[in-house]
N, C-alpha and C positions, 0 to 999 in steps of 0.2 A: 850553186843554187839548187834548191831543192827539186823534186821536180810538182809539187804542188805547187810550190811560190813560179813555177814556169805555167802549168795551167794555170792561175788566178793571178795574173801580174796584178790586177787593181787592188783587189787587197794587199797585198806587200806593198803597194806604196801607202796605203791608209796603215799599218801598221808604222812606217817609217814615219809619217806624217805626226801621230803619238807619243813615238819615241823621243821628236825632236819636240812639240809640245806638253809642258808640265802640266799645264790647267786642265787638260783632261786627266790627267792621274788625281790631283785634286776631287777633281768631280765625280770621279769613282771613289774616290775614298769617304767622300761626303753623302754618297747614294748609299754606302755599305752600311755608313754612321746610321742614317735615319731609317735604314731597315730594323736595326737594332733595336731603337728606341720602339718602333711600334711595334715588338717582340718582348717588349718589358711592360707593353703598355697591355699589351693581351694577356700576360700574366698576370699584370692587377687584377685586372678586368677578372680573370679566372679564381682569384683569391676572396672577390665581392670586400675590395677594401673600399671604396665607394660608399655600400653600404651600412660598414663601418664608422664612417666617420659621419654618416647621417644618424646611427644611433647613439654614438658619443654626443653629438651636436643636441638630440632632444634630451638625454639626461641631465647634459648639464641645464639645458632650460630648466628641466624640473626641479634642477635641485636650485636656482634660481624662485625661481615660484614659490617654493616651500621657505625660503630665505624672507624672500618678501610678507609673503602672510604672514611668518612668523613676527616679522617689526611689525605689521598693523594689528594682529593683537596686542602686542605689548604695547604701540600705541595708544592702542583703546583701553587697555587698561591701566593707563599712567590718566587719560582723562580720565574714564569712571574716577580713580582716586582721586583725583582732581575737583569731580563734581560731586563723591562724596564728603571731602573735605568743606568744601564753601557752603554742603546743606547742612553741617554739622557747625559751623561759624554761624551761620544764619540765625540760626536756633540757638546757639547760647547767644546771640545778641538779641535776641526778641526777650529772652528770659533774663534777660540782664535788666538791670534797674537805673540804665545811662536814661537820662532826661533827656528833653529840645529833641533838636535832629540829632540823632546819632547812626542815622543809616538803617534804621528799623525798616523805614518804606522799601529799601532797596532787599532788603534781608526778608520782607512780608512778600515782594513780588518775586522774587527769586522762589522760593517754596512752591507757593504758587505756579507757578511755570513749572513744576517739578511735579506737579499735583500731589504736594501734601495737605492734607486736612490742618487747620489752624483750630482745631476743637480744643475750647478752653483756656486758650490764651493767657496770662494776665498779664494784661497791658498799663494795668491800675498806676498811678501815680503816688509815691511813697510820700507820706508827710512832708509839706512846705514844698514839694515838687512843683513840675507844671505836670499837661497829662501828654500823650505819645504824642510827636508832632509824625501827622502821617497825611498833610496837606497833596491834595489832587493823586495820591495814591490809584495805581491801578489796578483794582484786584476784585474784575464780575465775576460773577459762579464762584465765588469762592466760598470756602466753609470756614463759618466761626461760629458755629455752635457754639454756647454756653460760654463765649471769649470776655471777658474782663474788659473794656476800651471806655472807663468812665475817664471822663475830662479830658476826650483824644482830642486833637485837632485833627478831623476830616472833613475841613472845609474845602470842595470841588471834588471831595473824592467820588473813582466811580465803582459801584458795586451792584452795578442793576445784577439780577439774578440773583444774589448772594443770599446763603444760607445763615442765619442770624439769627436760628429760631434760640429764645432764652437768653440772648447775650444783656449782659449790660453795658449801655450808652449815655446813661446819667450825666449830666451835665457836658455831654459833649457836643461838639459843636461840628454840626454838617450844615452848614450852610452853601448851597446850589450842589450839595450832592447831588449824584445819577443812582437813587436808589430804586426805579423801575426795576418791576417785576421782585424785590427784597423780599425774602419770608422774614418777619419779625415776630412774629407771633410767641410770645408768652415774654417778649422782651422789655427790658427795662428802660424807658429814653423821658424818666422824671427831670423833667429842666433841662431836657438835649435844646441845640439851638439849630431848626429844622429851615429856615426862612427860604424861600425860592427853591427849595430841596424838590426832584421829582422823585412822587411816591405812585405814581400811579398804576396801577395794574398789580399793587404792594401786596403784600397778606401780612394784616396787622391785629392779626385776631388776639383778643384778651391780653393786649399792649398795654403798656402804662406809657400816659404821654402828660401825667400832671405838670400845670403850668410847663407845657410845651413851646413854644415857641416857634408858629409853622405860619408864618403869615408871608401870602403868598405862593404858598406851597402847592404842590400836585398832586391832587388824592385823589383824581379819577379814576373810577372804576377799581377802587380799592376794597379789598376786603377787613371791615374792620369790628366785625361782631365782637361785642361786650369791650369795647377797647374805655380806657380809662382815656378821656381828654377835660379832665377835670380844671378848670381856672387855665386850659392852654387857650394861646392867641391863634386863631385861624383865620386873622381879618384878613380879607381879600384871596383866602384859599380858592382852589377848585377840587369843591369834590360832587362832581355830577357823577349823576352814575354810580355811587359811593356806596357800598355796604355797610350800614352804622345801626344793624338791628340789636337793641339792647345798651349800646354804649351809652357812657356816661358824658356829659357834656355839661355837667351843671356851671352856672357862673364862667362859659367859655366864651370866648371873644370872636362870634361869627360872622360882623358886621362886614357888608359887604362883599359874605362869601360865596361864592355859586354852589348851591346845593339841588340843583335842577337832576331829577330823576331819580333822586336816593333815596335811599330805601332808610327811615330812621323810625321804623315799627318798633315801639317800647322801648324806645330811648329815653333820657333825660336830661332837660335841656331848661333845668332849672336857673331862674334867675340868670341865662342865657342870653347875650347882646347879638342878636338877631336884625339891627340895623340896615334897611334897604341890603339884606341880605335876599338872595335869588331861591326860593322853593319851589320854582313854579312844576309840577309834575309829581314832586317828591309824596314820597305814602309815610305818614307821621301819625298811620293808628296807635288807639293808647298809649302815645307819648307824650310826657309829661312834660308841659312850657310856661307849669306855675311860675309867675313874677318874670316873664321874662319878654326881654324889648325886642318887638318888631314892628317897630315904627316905619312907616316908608316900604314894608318890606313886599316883595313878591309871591303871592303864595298861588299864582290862578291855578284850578284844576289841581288843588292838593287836597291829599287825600288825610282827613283829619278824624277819621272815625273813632268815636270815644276816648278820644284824646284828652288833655287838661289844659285848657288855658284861661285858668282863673285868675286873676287879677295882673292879666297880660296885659302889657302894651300894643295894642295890631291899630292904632291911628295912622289912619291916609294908607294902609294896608290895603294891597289889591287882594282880593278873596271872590274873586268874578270866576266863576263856574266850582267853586270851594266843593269840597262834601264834607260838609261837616256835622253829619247825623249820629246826635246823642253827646256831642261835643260839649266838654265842662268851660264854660263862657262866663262864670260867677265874677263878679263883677270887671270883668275886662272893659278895659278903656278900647271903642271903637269908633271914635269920633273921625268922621266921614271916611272912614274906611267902607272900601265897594265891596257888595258883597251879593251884586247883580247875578240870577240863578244859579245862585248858592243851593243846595242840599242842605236845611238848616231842623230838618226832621228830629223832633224829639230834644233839641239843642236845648242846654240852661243856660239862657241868657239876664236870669233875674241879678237887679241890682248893677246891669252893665252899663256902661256911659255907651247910648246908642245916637248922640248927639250929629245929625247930618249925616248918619250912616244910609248908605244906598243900599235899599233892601229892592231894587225894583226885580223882579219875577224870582224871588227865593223864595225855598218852600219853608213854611212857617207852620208843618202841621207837627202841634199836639208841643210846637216850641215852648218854653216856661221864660216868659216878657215879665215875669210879675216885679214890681218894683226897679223896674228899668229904670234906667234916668234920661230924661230931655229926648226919648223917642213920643212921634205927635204923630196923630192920627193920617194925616199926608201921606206922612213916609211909610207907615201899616201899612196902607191899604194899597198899597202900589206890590205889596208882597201876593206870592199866591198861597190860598192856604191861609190866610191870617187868623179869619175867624175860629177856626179848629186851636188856636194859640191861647194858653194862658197867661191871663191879661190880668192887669190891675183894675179897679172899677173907672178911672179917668182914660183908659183906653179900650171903653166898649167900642167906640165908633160906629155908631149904629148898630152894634151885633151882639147877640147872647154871648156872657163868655162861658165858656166851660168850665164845670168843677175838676182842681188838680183832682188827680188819684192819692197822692200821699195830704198831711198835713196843711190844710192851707192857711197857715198862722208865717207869719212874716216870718223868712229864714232868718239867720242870726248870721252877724260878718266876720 
């Protein structure tokens, strides 16, 4: 024995102790192992491979990302192709000459949606066809300028807004269109079929609507200077409110129309069916309503200023607060039509059937009575201003009458 293993006897036997157990040689071998390891782990660490492999990590993202947007361009561009494709079908089927339903409505809204202009269209129907079937079609704000659609069916369609300046619509048929707020103006709707159609708020300026078809219809607050509604039906319209300075209306079917607030200064309303039709407010200076029937009709507080209505119908006519100063009244039928503080200043009423007509507080100055028929001094004198009237000699009623200014030799009829 050595003589250290004699001073430290306890360690020589914990050496013995070791020798005779394996599992501590193990566990030293296992403490050496994992020193190791975090001596390989410090050398990563010293190499900044860590860092590495978080730079590999975002490249590849990127080059991911750049993969990616590359499909969703070409995505979008197989649609574009796509949606250039179906606007280029669209459009040879609009210009195509397939009658009935052929998909046109879907091919007109489709564009539409795409906001293309439909300027110039032709829609027209080829010999012994029918015309486009484009029923309840939806297409406001849209543009069809100068577009061809005679003999379309656009009955329910809606085009409030639509721009329609010039088109032709001859003989087509909208009936309860939504064509509120529609520019039409210089357009052609000769024998369109307009019935229950709303035009209101329209601009239908210098339109042709001969023998039209609008009864029923919505023309409030439309603009419709110099419009042709020549022989059209507007029985039972509304157009209050209506702009119709200058229009033509001759032989037009207005009977029962509300025309309350319009404006119909120098219109013509020739031989005009005016039937318990509504004017009451309307301004109808020098408009012409030669031969034309307003029987029953409403005219209180219109404004009639050197207007024509010579050889009218205005029997059982309300005309109660009228202005009708300088009004041509040459032989008008106004048989008990009221015409209670009328404005009847400077009126020719010679040769008119004034039979039971209510003149009570109208002004009758400087009126021309002469050759009136079956007016009687009762109903004169209940006017104000009578005497100042040129009378016939069986209607002095007690008063000087006045010498006319022009001719006073019986007019000729």
């Amino acid at each position: 024995m050595s003589l250290s293993n004699r001073r430290n006897p306890e360690g020589l036997k914990q050496k013995i102790r070791n020798s005779l157990n394996p599992s501590t040689k193990i566990s030293e071998a296992a403490t050496s192992k994992h020193g190791k390891l975090h001596s390989f782990a410090d050398w990563l660490n010293n190499w900044h491979i860590t860092r590495i492999f978080q730079s590999l990590s975002a490249f590849l993202l990127f080059v991911t990302l750049i993969a990616f947007f590359r499909e969703l361009e070409t995505k979008e561009e197989e649609r574009e192709a796509r949606r250039n494709a179906r606007i280029v079908a669209s459009w040879q089927l609009l210009i195509s000459s397939a009658p009935g339903n052929s998909g046109k409505i879907q091919a007109m809204q489709l564009l539409h949606k795409e906001g293309k202009p439909l300027v110039a269209i032709d829609l027209s129907p080829k010999k012994g066809q029918r015309g486009a079937y484009l029923e309840y079609v939806i297409l406001p704000k849209v543009i069809l300028t100068y577009a061809n659609l005679r003999e379309a069916d656009l009955r329910g369609a809606i085009l409030s807004e639509a721009n329609l300046i010039g088109a032709i619509l001859s003989e087509a048929d909208l009936t309860i269109a939504n064509l509120i707020g529609v520019d039409l103006s210089d357009a052609n709707l000769t024998g369109a079929i307009l019935s229950g159609a709303d035009l209101s708020n329209a601009n239908l300026t210098n339109v042709n609507l001969t023998k039209a078809k609008l009864s029923g219809a919505n023309l409030s607050e439309a603009f419709m200077r110099d419009a042709i509604l020549r022989r059209a039906d507007l029985s039972g319209a509304s157009l209050s409110e209506a702009s119709l300075v200058y229009a033509s209306l001759s032989q037009a079917n207005l009977s029962n129309a509300n025309l309350g607030g319009a404006n119909l200064s120098g219109a013509k309303l020739i031989e005009a069916n005016l039937i318990k039709a509504d004017l009451s407010g309307a301004d109808l200076t020098s408009a012409d309503l030669s031969r034309a029937d307003l029987k029953e009709s409403k005219l209180r507080g219109v404004l009639l200023f050197e207007a024509i209505l010579s050889r009218a119908n205005l029997s059982k006519a309300n005309l109660k607060y009228a202005k009708l100063s300088r009004v041509n009244l040459f032989r008008a039928n106004l048989y008990r039509a009221n015409l209670i503080e009328a404005d009847l200043t400077e009126a020719n009423l010679s040769r008119a059937n004034l039979k039971r007509t209510v003149l009570t507080g109208a002004d009758l100055s400087r009126a021309d009575l002469r050759y009136s028929e079956k007016l009687r001094c009762e109903q004169l004198i209940e006017a104000k201003n009578w005497q100042s009237s040129y009378r016939s000699p069986e209607l002095a009623c007690g008063s000087e009458i006045p010498n006319h200014p022009d001719d006073l030799s019986e007019p000729k009829s």
